[in-house]
C-alpha positions in Angstrom: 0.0 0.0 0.0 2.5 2.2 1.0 4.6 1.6 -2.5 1.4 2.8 -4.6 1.2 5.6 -2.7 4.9 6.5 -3.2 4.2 6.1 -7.2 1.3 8.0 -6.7 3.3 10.9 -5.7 5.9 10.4 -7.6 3.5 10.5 -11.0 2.3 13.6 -9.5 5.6 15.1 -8.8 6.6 14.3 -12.6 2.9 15.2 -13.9 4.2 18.7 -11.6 7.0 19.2 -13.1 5.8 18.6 -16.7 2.9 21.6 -15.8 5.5 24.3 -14.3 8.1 23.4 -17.5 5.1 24.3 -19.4 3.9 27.1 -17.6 7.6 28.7 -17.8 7.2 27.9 -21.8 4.4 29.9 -22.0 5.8 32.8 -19.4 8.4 33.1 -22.3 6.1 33.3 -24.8 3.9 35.9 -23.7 7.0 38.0 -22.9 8.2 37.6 -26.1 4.3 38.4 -27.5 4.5 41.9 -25.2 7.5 42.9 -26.3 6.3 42.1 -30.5 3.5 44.2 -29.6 5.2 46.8 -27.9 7.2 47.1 -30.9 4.4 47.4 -33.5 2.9 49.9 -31.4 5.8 52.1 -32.1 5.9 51.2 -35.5 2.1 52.2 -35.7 2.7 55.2 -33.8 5.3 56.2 -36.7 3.3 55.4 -39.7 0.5 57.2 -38.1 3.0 60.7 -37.3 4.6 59.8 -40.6 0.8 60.0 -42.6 0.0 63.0 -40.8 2.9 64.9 -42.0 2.0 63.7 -45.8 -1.7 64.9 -44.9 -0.4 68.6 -44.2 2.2 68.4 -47.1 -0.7 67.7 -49.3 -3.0 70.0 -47.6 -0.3 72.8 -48.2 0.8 71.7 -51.8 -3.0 71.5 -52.8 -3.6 74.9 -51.1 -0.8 76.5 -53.2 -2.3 74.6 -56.2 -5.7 76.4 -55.8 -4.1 80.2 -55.1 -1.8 79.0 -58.5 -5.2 78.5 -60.5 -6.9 81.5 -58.6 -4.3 83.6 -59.7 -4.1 82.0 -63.3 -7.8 82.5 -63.5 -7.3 86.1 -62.8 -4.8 87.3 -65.0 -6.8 85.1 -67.9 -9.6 86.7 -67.2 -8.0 89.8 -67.1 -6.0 88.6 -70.6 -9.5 88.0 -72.0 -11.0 91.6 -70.9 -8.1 93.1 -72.6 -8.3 91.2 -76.0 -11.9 91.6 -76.4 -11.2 95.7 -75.7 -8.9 95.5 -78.4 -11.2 93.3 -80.5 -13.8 96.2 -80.4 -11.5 98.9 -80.8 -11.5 100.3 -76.9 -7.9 99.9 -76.7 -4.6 100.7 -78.0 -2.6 97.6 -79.5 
């Protein structure tokens, strides 16, 4: 009786040891998970500072795109006024 009891434990003991090895295992793991997310945080962090600062660049080049055509539009129209003064004789060539 006393011999199945000792195995008894002893399975235990080794079914133990089997659990905390894998419980160590997966300790690692989950460290090693953190520390990937942790990492693509930052990366996220940059590609999202790094796409803001495009959004204002084309913000800005777009803005200077529309005063471009504003002032194009202008001085065509302003082209045009002269040219059809000249066409009807209002204005010295």
């Amino acid at each position: 009786m006393r011999r199945i009891a000792i195995q008894e434990m002893n399975r235990k003991d080794r079914e133990i040891d089997g659990l905390n090895e894998q419980l160590e295992e997966d300790a690692r793991c989950l460290e090693h998970l953190q520390l990937q997310l942790l990492d693509e945080r930052s990366k996220r962090s940059e590609v999202e500072r790094q796409n803001a600062m495009l959004q204002d660049q084309i913000t800005m080049l777009m803005d200077m795109l529309q005063e471009n055509d504003d002032v194009d539009n202008d001085e065509g129209g302003k082209v045009e006024f002269l040219l059809q003064l000249q066409i009807q004789g209002k204005c010295f060539p």
